[in-house]
NUFIKOL-690100 format. One line per 5 residues: number of its first residue (from 1); their letters; for each residue x, y, z of N, C-alpha, C, O, CB. Coordinates in steps of 0.05 Angstrom, whole numbers, plus 5000, padded with zeros to 4 digits. Glycine has a CB too. Layout:
NUM	A	X:Y:Z:X:Y:Z:X:Y:Z:X:Y:Z:X:Y:Z | ... $
***
This chain:
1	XXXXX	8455:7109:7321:8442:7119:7298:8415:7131:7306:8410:7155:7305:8438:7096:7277 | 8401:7115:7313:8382:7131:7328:8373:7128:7358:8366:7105:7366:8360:7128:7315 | 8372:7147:7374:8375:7148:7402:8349:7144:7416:8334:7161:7408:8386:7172:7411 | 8341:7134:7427:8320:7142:7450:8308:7155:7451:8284:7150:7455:8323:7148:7468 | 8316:7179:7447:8305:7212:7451:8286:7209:7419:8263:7218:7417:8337:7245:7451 $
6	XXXXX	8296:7199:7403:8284:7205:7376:8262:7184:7363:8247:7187:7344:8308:7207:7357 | 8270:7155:7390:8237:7142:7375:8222:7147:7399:8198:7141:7397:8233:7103:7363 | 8230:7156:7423:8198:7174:7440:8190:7193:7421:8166:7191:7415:8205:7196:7474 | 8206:7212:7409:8193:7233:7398:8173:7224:7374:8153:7238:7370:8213:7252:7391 | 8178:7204:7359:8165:7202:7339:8138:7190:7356:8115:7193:7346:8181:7185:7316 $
11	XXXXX	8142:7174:7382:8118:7160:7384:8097:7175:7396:8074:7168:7402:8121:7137:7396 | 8116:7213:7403:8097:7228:7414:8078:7245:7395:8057:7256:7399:8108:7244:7430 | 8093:7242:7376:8072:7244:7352:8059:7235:7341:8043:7247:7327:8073:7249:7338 | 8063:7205:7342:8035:7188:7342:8019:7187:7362:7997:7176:7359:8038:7163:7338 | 8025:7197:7384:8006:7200:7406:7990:7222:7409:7973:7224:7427:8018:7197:7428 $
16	XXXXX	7998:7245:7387:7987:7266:7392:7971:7272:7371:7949:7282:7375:8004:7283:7399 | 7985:7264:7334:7966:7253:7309:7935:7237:7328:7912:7244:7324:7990:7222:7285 | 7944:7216:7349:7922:7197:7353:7898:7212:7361:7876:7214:7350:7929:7174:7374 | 7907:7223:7380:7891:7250:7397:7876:7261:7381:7853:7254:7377:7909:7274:7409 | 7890:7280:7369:7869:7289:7349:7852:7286:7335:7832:7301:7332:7873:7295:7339 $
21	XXXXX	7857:7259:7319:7831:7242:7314:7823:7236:7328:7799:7234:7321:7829:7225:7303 | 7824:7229:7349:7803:7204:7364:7787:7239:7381:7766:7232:7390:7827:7168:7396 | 7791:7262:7385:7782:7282:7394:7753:7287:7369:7729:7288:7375:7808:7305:7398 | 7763:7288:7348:7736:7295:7330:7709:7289:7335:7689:7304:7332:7737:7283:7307 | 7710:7255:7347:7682:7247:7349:7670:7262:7368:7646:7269:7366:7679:7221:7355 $
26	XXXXX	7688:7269:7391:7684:7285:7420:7651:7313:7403:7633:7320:7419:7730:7307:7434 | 7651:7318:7389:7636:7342:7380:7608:7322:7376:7591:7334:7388:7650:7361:7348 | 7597:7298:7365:7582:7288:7355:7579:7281:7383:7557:7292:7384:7586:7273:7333 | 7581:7275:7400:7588:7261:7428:7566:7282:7440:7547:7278:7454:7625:7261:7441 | 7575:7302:7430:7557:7337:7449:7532:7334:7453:7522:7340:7475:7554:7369:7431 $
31	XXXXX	7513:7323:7425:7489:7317:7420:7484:7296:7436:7471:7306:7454:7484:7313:7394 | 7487:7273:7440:7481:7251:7453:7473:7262:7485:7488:7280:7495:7506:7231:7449 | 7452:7252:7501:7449:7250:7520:7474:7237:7532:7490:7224:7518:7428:7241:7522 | 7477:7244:7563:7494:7234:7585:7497:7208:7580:7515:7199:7567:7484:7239:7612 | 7478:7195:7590:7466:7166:7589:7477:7148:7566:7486:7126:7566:7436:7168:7586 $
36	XXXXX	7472:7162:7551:7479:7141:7518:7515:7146:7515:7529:7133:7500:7455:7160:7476 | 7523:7164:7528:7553:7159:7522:7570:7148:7537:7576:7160:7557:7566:7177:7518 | 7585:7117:7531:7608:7108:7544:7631:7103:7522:7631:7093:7499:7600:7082:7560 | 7653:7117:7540:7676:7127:7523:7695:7101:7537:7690:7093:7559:7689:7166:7529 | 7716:7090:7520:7736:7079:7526:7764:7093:7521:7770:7111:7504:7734:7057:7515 $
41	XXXXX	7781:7077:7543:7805:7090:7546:7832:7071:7525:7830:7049:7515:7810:7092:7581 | 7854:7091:7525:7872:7064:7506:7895:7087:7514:7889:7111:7515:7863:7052:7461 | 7925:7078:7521:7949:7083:7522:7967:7083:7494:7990:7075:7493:7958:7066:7540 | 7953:7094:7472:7957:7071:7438:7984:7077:7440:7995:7065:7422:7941:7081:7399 | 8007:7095:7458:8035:7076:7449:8046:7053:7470:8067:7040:7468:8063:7098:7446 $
46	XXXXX	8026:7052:7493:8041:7029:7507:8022:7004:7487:8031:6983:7479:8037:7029:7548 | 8002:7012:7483:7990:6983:7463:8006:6974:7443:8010:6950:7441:7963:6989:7445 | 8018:6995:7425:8029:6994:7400:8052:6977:7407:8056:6955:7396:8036:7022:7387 | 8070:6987:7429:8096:6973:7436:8091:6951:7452:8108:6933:7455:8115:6991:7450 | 8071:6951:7463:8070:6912:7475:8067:6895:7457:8070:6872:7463:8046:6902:7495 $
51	XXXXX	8056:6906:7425:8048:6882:7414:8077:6855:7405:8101:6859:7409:8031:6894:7385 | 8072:6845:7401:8093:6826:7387:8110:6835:7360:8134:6838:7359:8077:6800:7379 | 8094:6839:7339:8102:6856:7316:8117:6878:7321:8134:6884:7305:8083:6865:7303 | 8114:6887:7337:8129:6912:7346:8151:6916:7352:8167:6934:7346:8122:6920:7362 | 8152:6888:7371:8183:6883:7390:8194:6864:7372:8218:6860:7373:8181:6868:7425 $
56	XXXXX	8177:6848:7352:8197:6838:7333:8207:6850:7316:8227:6840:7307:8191:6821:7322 | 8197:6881:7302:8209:6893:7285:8231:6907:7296:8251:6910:7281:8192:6908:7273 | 8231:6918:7327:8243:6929:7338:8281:6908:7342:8305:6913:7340:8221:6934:7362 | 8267:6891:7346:8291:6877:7343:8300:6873:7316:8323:6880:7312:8290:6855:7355 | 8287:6862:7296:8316:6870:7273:8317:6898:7260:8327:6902:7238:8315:6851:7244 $
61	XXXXX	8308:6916:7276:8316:6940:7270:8349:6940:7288:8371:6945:7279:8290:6964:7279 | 8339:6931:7316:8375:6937:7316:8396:6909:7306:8420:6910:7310:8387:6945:7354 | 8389:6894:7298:8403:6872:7287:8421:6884:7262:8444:6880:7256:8382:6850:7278 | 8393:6903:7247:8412:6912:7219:8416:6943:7235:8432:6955:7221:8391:6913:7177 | 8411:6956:7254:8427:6970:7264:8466:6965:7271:8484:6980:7263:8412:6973:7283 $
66	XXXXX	8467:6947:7284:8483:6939:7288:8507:6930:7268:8531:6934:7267:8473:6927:7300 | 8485:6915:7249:8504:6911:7224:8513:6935:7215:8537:6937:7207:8491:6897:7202 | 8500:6949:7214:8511:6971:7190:8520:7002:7208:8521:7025:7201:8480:6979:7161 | 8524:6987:7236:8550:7006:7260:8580:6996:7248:8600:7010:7245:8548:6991:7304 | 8576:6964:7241:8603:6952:7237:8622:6968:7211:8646:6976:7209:8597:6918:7228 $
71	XXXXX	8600:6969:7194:8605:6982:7171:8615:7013:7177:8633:7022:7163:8579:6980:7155 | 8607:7023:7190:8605:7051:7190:8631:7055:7212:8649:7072:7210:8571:7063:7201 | 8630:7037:7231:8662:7045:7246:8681:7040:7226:8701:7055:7223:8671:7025:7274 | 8677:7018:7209:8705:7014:7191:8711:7034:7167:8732:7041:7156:8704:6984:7176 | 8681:7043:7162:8693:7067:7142:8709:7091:7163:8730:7103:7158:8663:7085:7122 $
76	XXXXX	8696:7093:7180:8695:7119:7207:8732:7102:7203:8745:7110:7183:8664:7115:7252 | 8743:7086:7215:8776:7079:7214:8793:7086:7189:8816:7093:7185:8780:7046:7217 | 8771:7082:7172:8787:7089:7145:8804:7120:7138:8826:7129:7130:8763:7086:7122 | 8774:7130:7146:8782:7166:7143:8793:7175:7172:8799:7199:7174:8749:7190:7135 | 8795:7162:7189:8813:7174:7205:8849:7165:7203:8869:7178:7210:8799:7167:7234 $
81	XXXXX	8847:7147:7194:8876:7134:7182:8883:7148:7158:8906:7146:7150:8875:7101:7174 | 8867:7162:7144:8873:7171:7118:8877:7204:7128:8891:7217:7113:8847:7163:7093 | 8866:7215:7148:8875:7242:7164:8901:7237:7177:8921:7251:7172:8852:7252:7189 | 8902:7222:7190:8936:7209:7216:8950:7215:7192:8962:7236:7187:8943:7164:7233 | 8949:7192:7174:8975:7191:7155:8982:7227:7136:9005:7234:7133:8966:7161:7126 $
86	XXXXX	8969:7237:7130:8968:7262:7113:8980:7282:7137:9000:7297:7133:8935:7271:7100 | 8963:7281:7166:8971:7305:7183:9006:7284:7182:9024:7296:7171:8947:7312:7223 | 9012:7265:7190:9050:7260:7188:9061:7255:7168:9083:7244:7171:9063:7238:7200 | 9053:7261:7144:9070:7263:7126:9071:7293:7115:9090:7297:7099:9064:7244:7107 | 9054:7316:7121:9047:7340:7112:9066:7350:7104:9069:7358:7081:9035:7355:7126 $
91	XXXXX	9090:7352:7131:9112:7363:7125:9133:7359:7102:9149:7376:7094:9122:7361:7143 | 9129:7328:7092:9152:7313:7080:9145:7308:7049:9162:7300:7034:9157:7285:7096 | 9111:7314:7038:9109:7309:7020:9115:7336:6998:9120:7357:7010:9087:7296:7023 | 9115:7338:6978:9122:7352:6955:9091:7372:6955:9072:7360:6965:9128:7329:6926 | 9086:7396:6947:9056:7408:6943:9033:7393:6929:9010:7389:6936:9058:7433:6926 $
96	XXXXX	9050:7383:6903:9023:7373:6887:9017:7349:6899:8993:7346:6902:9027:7368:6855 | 9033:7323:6911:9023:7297:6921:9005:7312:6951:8981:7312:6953:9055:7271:6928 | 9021:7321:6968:9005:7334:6985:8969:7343:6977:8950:7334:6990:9022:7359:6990 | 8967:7354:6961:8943:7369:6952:8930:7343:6935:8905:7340:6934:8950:7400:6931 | 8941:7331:6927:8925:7301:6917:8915:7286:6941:8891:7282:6938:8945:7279:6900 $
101	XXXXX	8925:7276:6964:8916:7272:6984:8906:7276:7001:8898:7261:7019:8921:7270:6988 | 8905:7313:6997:8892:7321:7013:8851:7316:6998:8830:7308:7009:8908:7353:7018 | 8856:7323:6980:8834:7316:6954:8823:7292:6966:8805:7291:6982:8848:7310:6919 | 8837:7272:6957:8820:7244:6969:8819:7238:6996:8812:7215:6999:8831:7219:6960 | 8825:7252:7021:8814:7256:7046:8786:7273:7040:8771:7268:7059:8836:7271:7066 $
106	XXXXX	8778:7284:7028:8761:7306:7037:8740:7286:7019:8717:7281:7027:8770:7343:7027 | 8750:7275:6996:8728:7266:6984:8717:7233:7003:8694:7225:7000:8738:7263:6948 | 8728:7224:7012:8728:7203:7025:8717:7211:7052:8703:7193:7063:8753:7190:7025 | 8718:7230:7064:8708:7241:7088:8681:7248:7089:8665:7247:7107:8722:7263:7094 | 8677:7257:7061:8645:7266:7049:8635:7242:7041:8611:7236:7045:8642:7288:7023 $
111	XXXXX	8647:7232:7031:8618:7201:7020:8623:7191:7049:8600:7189:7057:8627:7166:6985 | 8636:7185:7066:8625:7179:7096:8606:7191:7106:8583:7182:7106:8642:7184:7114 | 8611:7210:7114:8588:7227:7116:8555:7222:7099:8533:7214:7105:8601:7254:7107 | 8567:7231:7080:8527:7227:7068:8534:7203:7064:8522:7199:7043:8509:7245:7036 | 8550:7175:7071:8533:7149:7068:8521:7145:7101:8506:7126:7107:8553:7119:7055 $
116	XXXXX	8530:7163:7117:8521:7152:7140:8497:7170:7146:8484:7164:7166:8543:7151:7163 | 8489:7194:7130:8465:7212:7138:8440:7187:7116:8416:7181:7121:8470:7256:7122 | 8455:7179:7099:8433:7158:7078:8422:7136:7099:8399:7128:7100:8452:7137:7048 | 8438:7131:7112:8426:7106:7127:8414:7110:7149:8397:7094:7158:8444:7088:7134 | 8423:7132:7160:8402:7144:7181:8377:7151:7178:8361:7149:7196:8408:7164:7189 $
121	XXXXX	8368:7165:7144:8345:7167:7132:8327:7141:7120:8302:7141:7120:8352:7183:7113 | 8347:7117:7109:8348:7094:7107:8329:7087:7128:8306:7092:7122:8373:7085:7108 | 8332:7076:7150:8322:7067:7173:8303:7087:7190:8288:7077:7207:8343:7058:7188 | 8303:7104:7187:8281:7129:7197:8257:7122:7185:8237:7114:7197:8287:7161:7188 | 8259:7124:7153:8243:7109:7133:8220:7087:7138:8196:7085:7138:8261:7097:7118 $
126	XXXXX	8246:7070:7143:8240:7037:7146:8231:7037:7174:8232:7014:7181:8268:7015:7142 | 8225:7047:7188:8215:7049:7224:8192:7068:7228:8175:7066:7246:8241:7063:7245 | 8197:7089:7204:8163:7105:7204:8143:7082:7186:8119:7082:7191:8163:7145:7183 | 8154:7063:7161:8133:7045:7150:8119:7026:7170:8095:7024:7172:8145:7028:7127 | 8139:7011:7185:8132:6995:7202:8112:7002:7225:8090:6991:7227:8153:6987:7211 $
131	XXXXX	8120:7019:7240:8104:7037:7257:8078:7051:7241:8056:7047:7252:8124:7060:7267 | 8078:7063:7223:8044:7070:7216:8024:7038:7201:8000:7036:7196:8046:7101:7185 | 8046:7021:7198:8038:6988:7189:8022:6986:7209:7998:6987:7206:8062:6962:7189 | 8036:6982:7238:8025:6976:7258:8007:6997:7275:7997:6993:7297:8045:6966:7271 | 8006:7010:7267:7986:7034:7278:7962:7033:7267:7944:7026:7282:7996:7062:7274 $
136	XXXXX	7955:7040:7239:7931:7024:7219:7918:6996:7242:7898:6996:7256:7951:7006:7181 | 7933:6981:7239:7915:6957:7252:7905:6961:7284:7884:6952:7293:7935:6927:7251 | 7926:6979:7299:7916:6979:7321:7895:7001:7318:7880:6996:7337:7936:6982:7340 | 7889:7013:7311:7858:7030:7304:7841:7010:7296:7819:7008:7307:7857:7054:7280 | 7850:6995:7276:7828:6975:7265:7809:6953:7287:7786:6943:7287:7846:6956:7244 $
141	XXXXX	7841:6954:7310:7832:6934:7330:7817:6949:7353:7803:6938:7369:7856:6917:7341 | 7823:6978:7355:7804:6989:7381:7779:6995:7363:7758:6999:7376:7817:7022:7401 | 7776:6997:7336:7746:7000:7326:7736:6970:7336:7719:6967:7352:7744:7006:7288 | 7747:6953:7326:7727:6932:7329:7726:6927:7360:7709:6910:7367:7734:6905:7311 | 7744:6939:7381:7736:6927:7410:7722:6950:7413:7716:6952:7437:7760:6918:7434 $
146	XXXXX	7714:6970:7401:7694:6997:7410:7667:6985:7407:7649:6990:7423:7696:7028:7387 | 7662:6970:7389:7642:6964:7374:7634:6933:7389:7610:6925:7392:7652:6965:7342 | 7653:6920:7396:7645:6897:7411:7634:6904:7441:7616:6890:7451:7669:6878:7413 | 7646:6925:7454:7637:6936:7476:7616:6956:7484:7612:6965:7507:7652:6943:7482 | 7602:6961:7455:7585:6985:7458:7596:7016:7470:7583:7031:7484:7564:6976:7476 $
151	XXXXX	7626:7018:7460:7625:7047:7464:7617:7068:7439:7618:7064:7415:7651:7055:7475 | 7611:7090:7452:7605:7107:7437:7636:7125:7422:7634:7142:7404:7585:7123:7455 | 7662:7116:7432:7686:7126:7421:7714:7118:7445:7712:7118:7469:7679:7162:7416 | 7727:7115:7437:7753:7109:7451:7772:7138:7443:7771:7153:7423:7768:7075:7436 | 7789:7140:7464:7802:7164:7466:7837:7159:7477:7845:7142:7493:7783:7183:7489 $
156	XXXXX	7850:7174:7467:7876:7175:7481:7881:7172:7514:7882:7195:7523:7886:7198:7474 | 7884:7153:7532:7892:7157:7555:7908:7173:7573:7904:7178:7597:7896:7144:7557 | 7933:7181:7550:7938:7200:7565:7922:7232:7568:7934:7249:7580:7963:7200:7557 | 7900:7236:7559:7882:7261:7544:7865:7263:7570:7847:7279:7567:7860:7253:7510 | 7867:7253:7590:7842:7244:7613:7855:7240:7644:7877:7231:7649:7825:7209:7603 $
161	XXXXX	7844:7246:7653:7857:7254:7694:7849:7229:7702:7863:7215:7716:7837:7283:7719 | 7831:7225:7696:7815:7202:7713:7794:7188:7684:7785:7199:7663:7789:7222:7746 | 7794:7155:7695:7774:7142:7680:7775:7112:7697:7792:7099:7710:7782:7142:7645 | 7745:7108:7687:7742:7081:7702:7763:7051:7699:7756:7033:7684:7714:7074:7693 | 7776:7049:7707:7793:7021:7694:7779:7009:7680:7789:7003:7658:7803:7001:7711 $
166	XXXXX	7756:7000:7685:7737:6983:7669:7738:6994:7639:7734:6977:7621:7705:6985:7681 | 7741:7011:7634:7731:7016:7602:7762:7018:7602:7765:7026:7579:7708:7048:7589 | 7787:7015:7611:7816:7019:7602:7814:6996:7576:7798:6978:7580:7842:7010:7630 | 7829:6996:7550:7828:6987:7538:7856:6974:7530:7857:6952:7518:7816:7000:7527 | 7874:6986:7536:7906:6977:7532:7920:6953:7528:7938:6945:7514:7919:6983:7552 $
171	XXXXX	7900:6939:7552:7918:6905:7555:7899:6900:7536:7912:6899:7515:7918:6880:7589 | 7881:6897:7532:7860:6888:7512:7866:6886:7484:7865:6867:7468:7838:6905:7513 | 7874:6913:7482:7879:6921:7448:7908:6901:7445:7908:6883:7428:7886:6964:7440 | 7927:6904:7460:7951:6885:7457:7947:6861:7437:7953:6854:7414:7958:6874:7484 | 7926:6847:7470:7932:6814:7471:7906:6812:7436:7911:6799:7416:7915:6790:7515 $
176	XXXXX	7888:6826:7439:7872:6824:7412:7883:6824:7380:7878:6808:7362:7856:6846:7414 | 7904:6852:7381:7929:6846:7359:7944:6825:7364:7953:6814:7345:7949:6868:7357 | 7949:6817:7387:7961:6794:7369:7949:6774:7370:7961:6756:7357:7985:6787:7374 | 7931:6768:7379:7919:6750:7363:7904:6751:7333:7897:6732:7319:7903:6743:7378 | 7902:6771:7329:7890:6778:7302:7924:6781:7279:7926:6776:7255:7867:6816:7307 $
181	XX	7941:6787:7293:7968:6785:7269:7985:6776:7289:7996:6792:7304:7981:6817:7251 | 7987:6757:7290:8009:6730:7306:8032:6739:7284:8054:6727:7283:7995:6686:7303 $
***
């Protein structure tokens, strides 16, 4: 239902939404002497995905993934048994029963279909709430470790060639969410 390819992509757009904000302050930053600015670093999707919440949503996301594969192969058996039987009887049935069956293949083929595009949107849904759930707090949590550390702004990690490990923020922000939402 949904592949790999498609929750990197979403998380590269939270990585790149992040960017952009966390770039704004960079202009206010201009004014400040050398001296008065220390910037911290943060990885916010390896933070986001180490947290606990994360990997626990992640898991009953495929729990009711899974469930509702079961569902979806057995309709997926249904309309292919309801194609087998019509393509071997094609020859043998009368026009009008023919064309009645053919009718309720096509209509049965289509509510498969859009029930399985619903649930794909279904859970896209339900995985973008969770994910900007948990994104909100992890900002909430590099503000308050910006602010406990005296930086002048925290920035995307991947946005930067080089930075001191010392100001890396990543393992930090983790173990801090979860302690702040166990």
């Amino acid at each position: 239902m949904f592949s790999l390819k498609d929750i990197l992509m979403r998380y590269r757009v939270l990585a790149w939404v992040t960017l952009a904000v966390m770039f704004v302050p960079v202009i206010a930053v201009t004014n400040a002497s050398a001296g008065d600015v220390k910037i911290g670093f943060v990885d916010i999707q390896k933070a986001i995905t180490e947290t606990k919440e994360f990997k626990k949503s992640q898991m009953k996301f495929r729990v009711e993934i899974q469930k509702e594969k079961g569902i979806i192969d057995a309709r997926k058996k249904k309309v292919e048994s309801m194609l087998s039987e019509l393509n071997k009887q094609a020859n043998v049935l009368n026009p009008s029963l023919k064309k009645k069956k053919e009718e309720s293949f096509l209509r049965e083929k289509k509510d498969f279909e859009r029930y399985v595009q619903d649930r794909e949107e279904e859970f896209a849904r339900k995985e973008k709430v969770a994910l900007d759930k948990i994104s909100k707090k992890m900002l909430k949590v590099l503000k308050q470790l910006g602010k406990q550390k005296k930086l002048t702004m925290v920035i995307e990690k991947k946005a930067v060639f080089y930075s001191d490990s010392t100001l890396e923020l990543t393992g930090l922000a983790t173990k801090t969410y979860n302690k702040l939402y166990p």
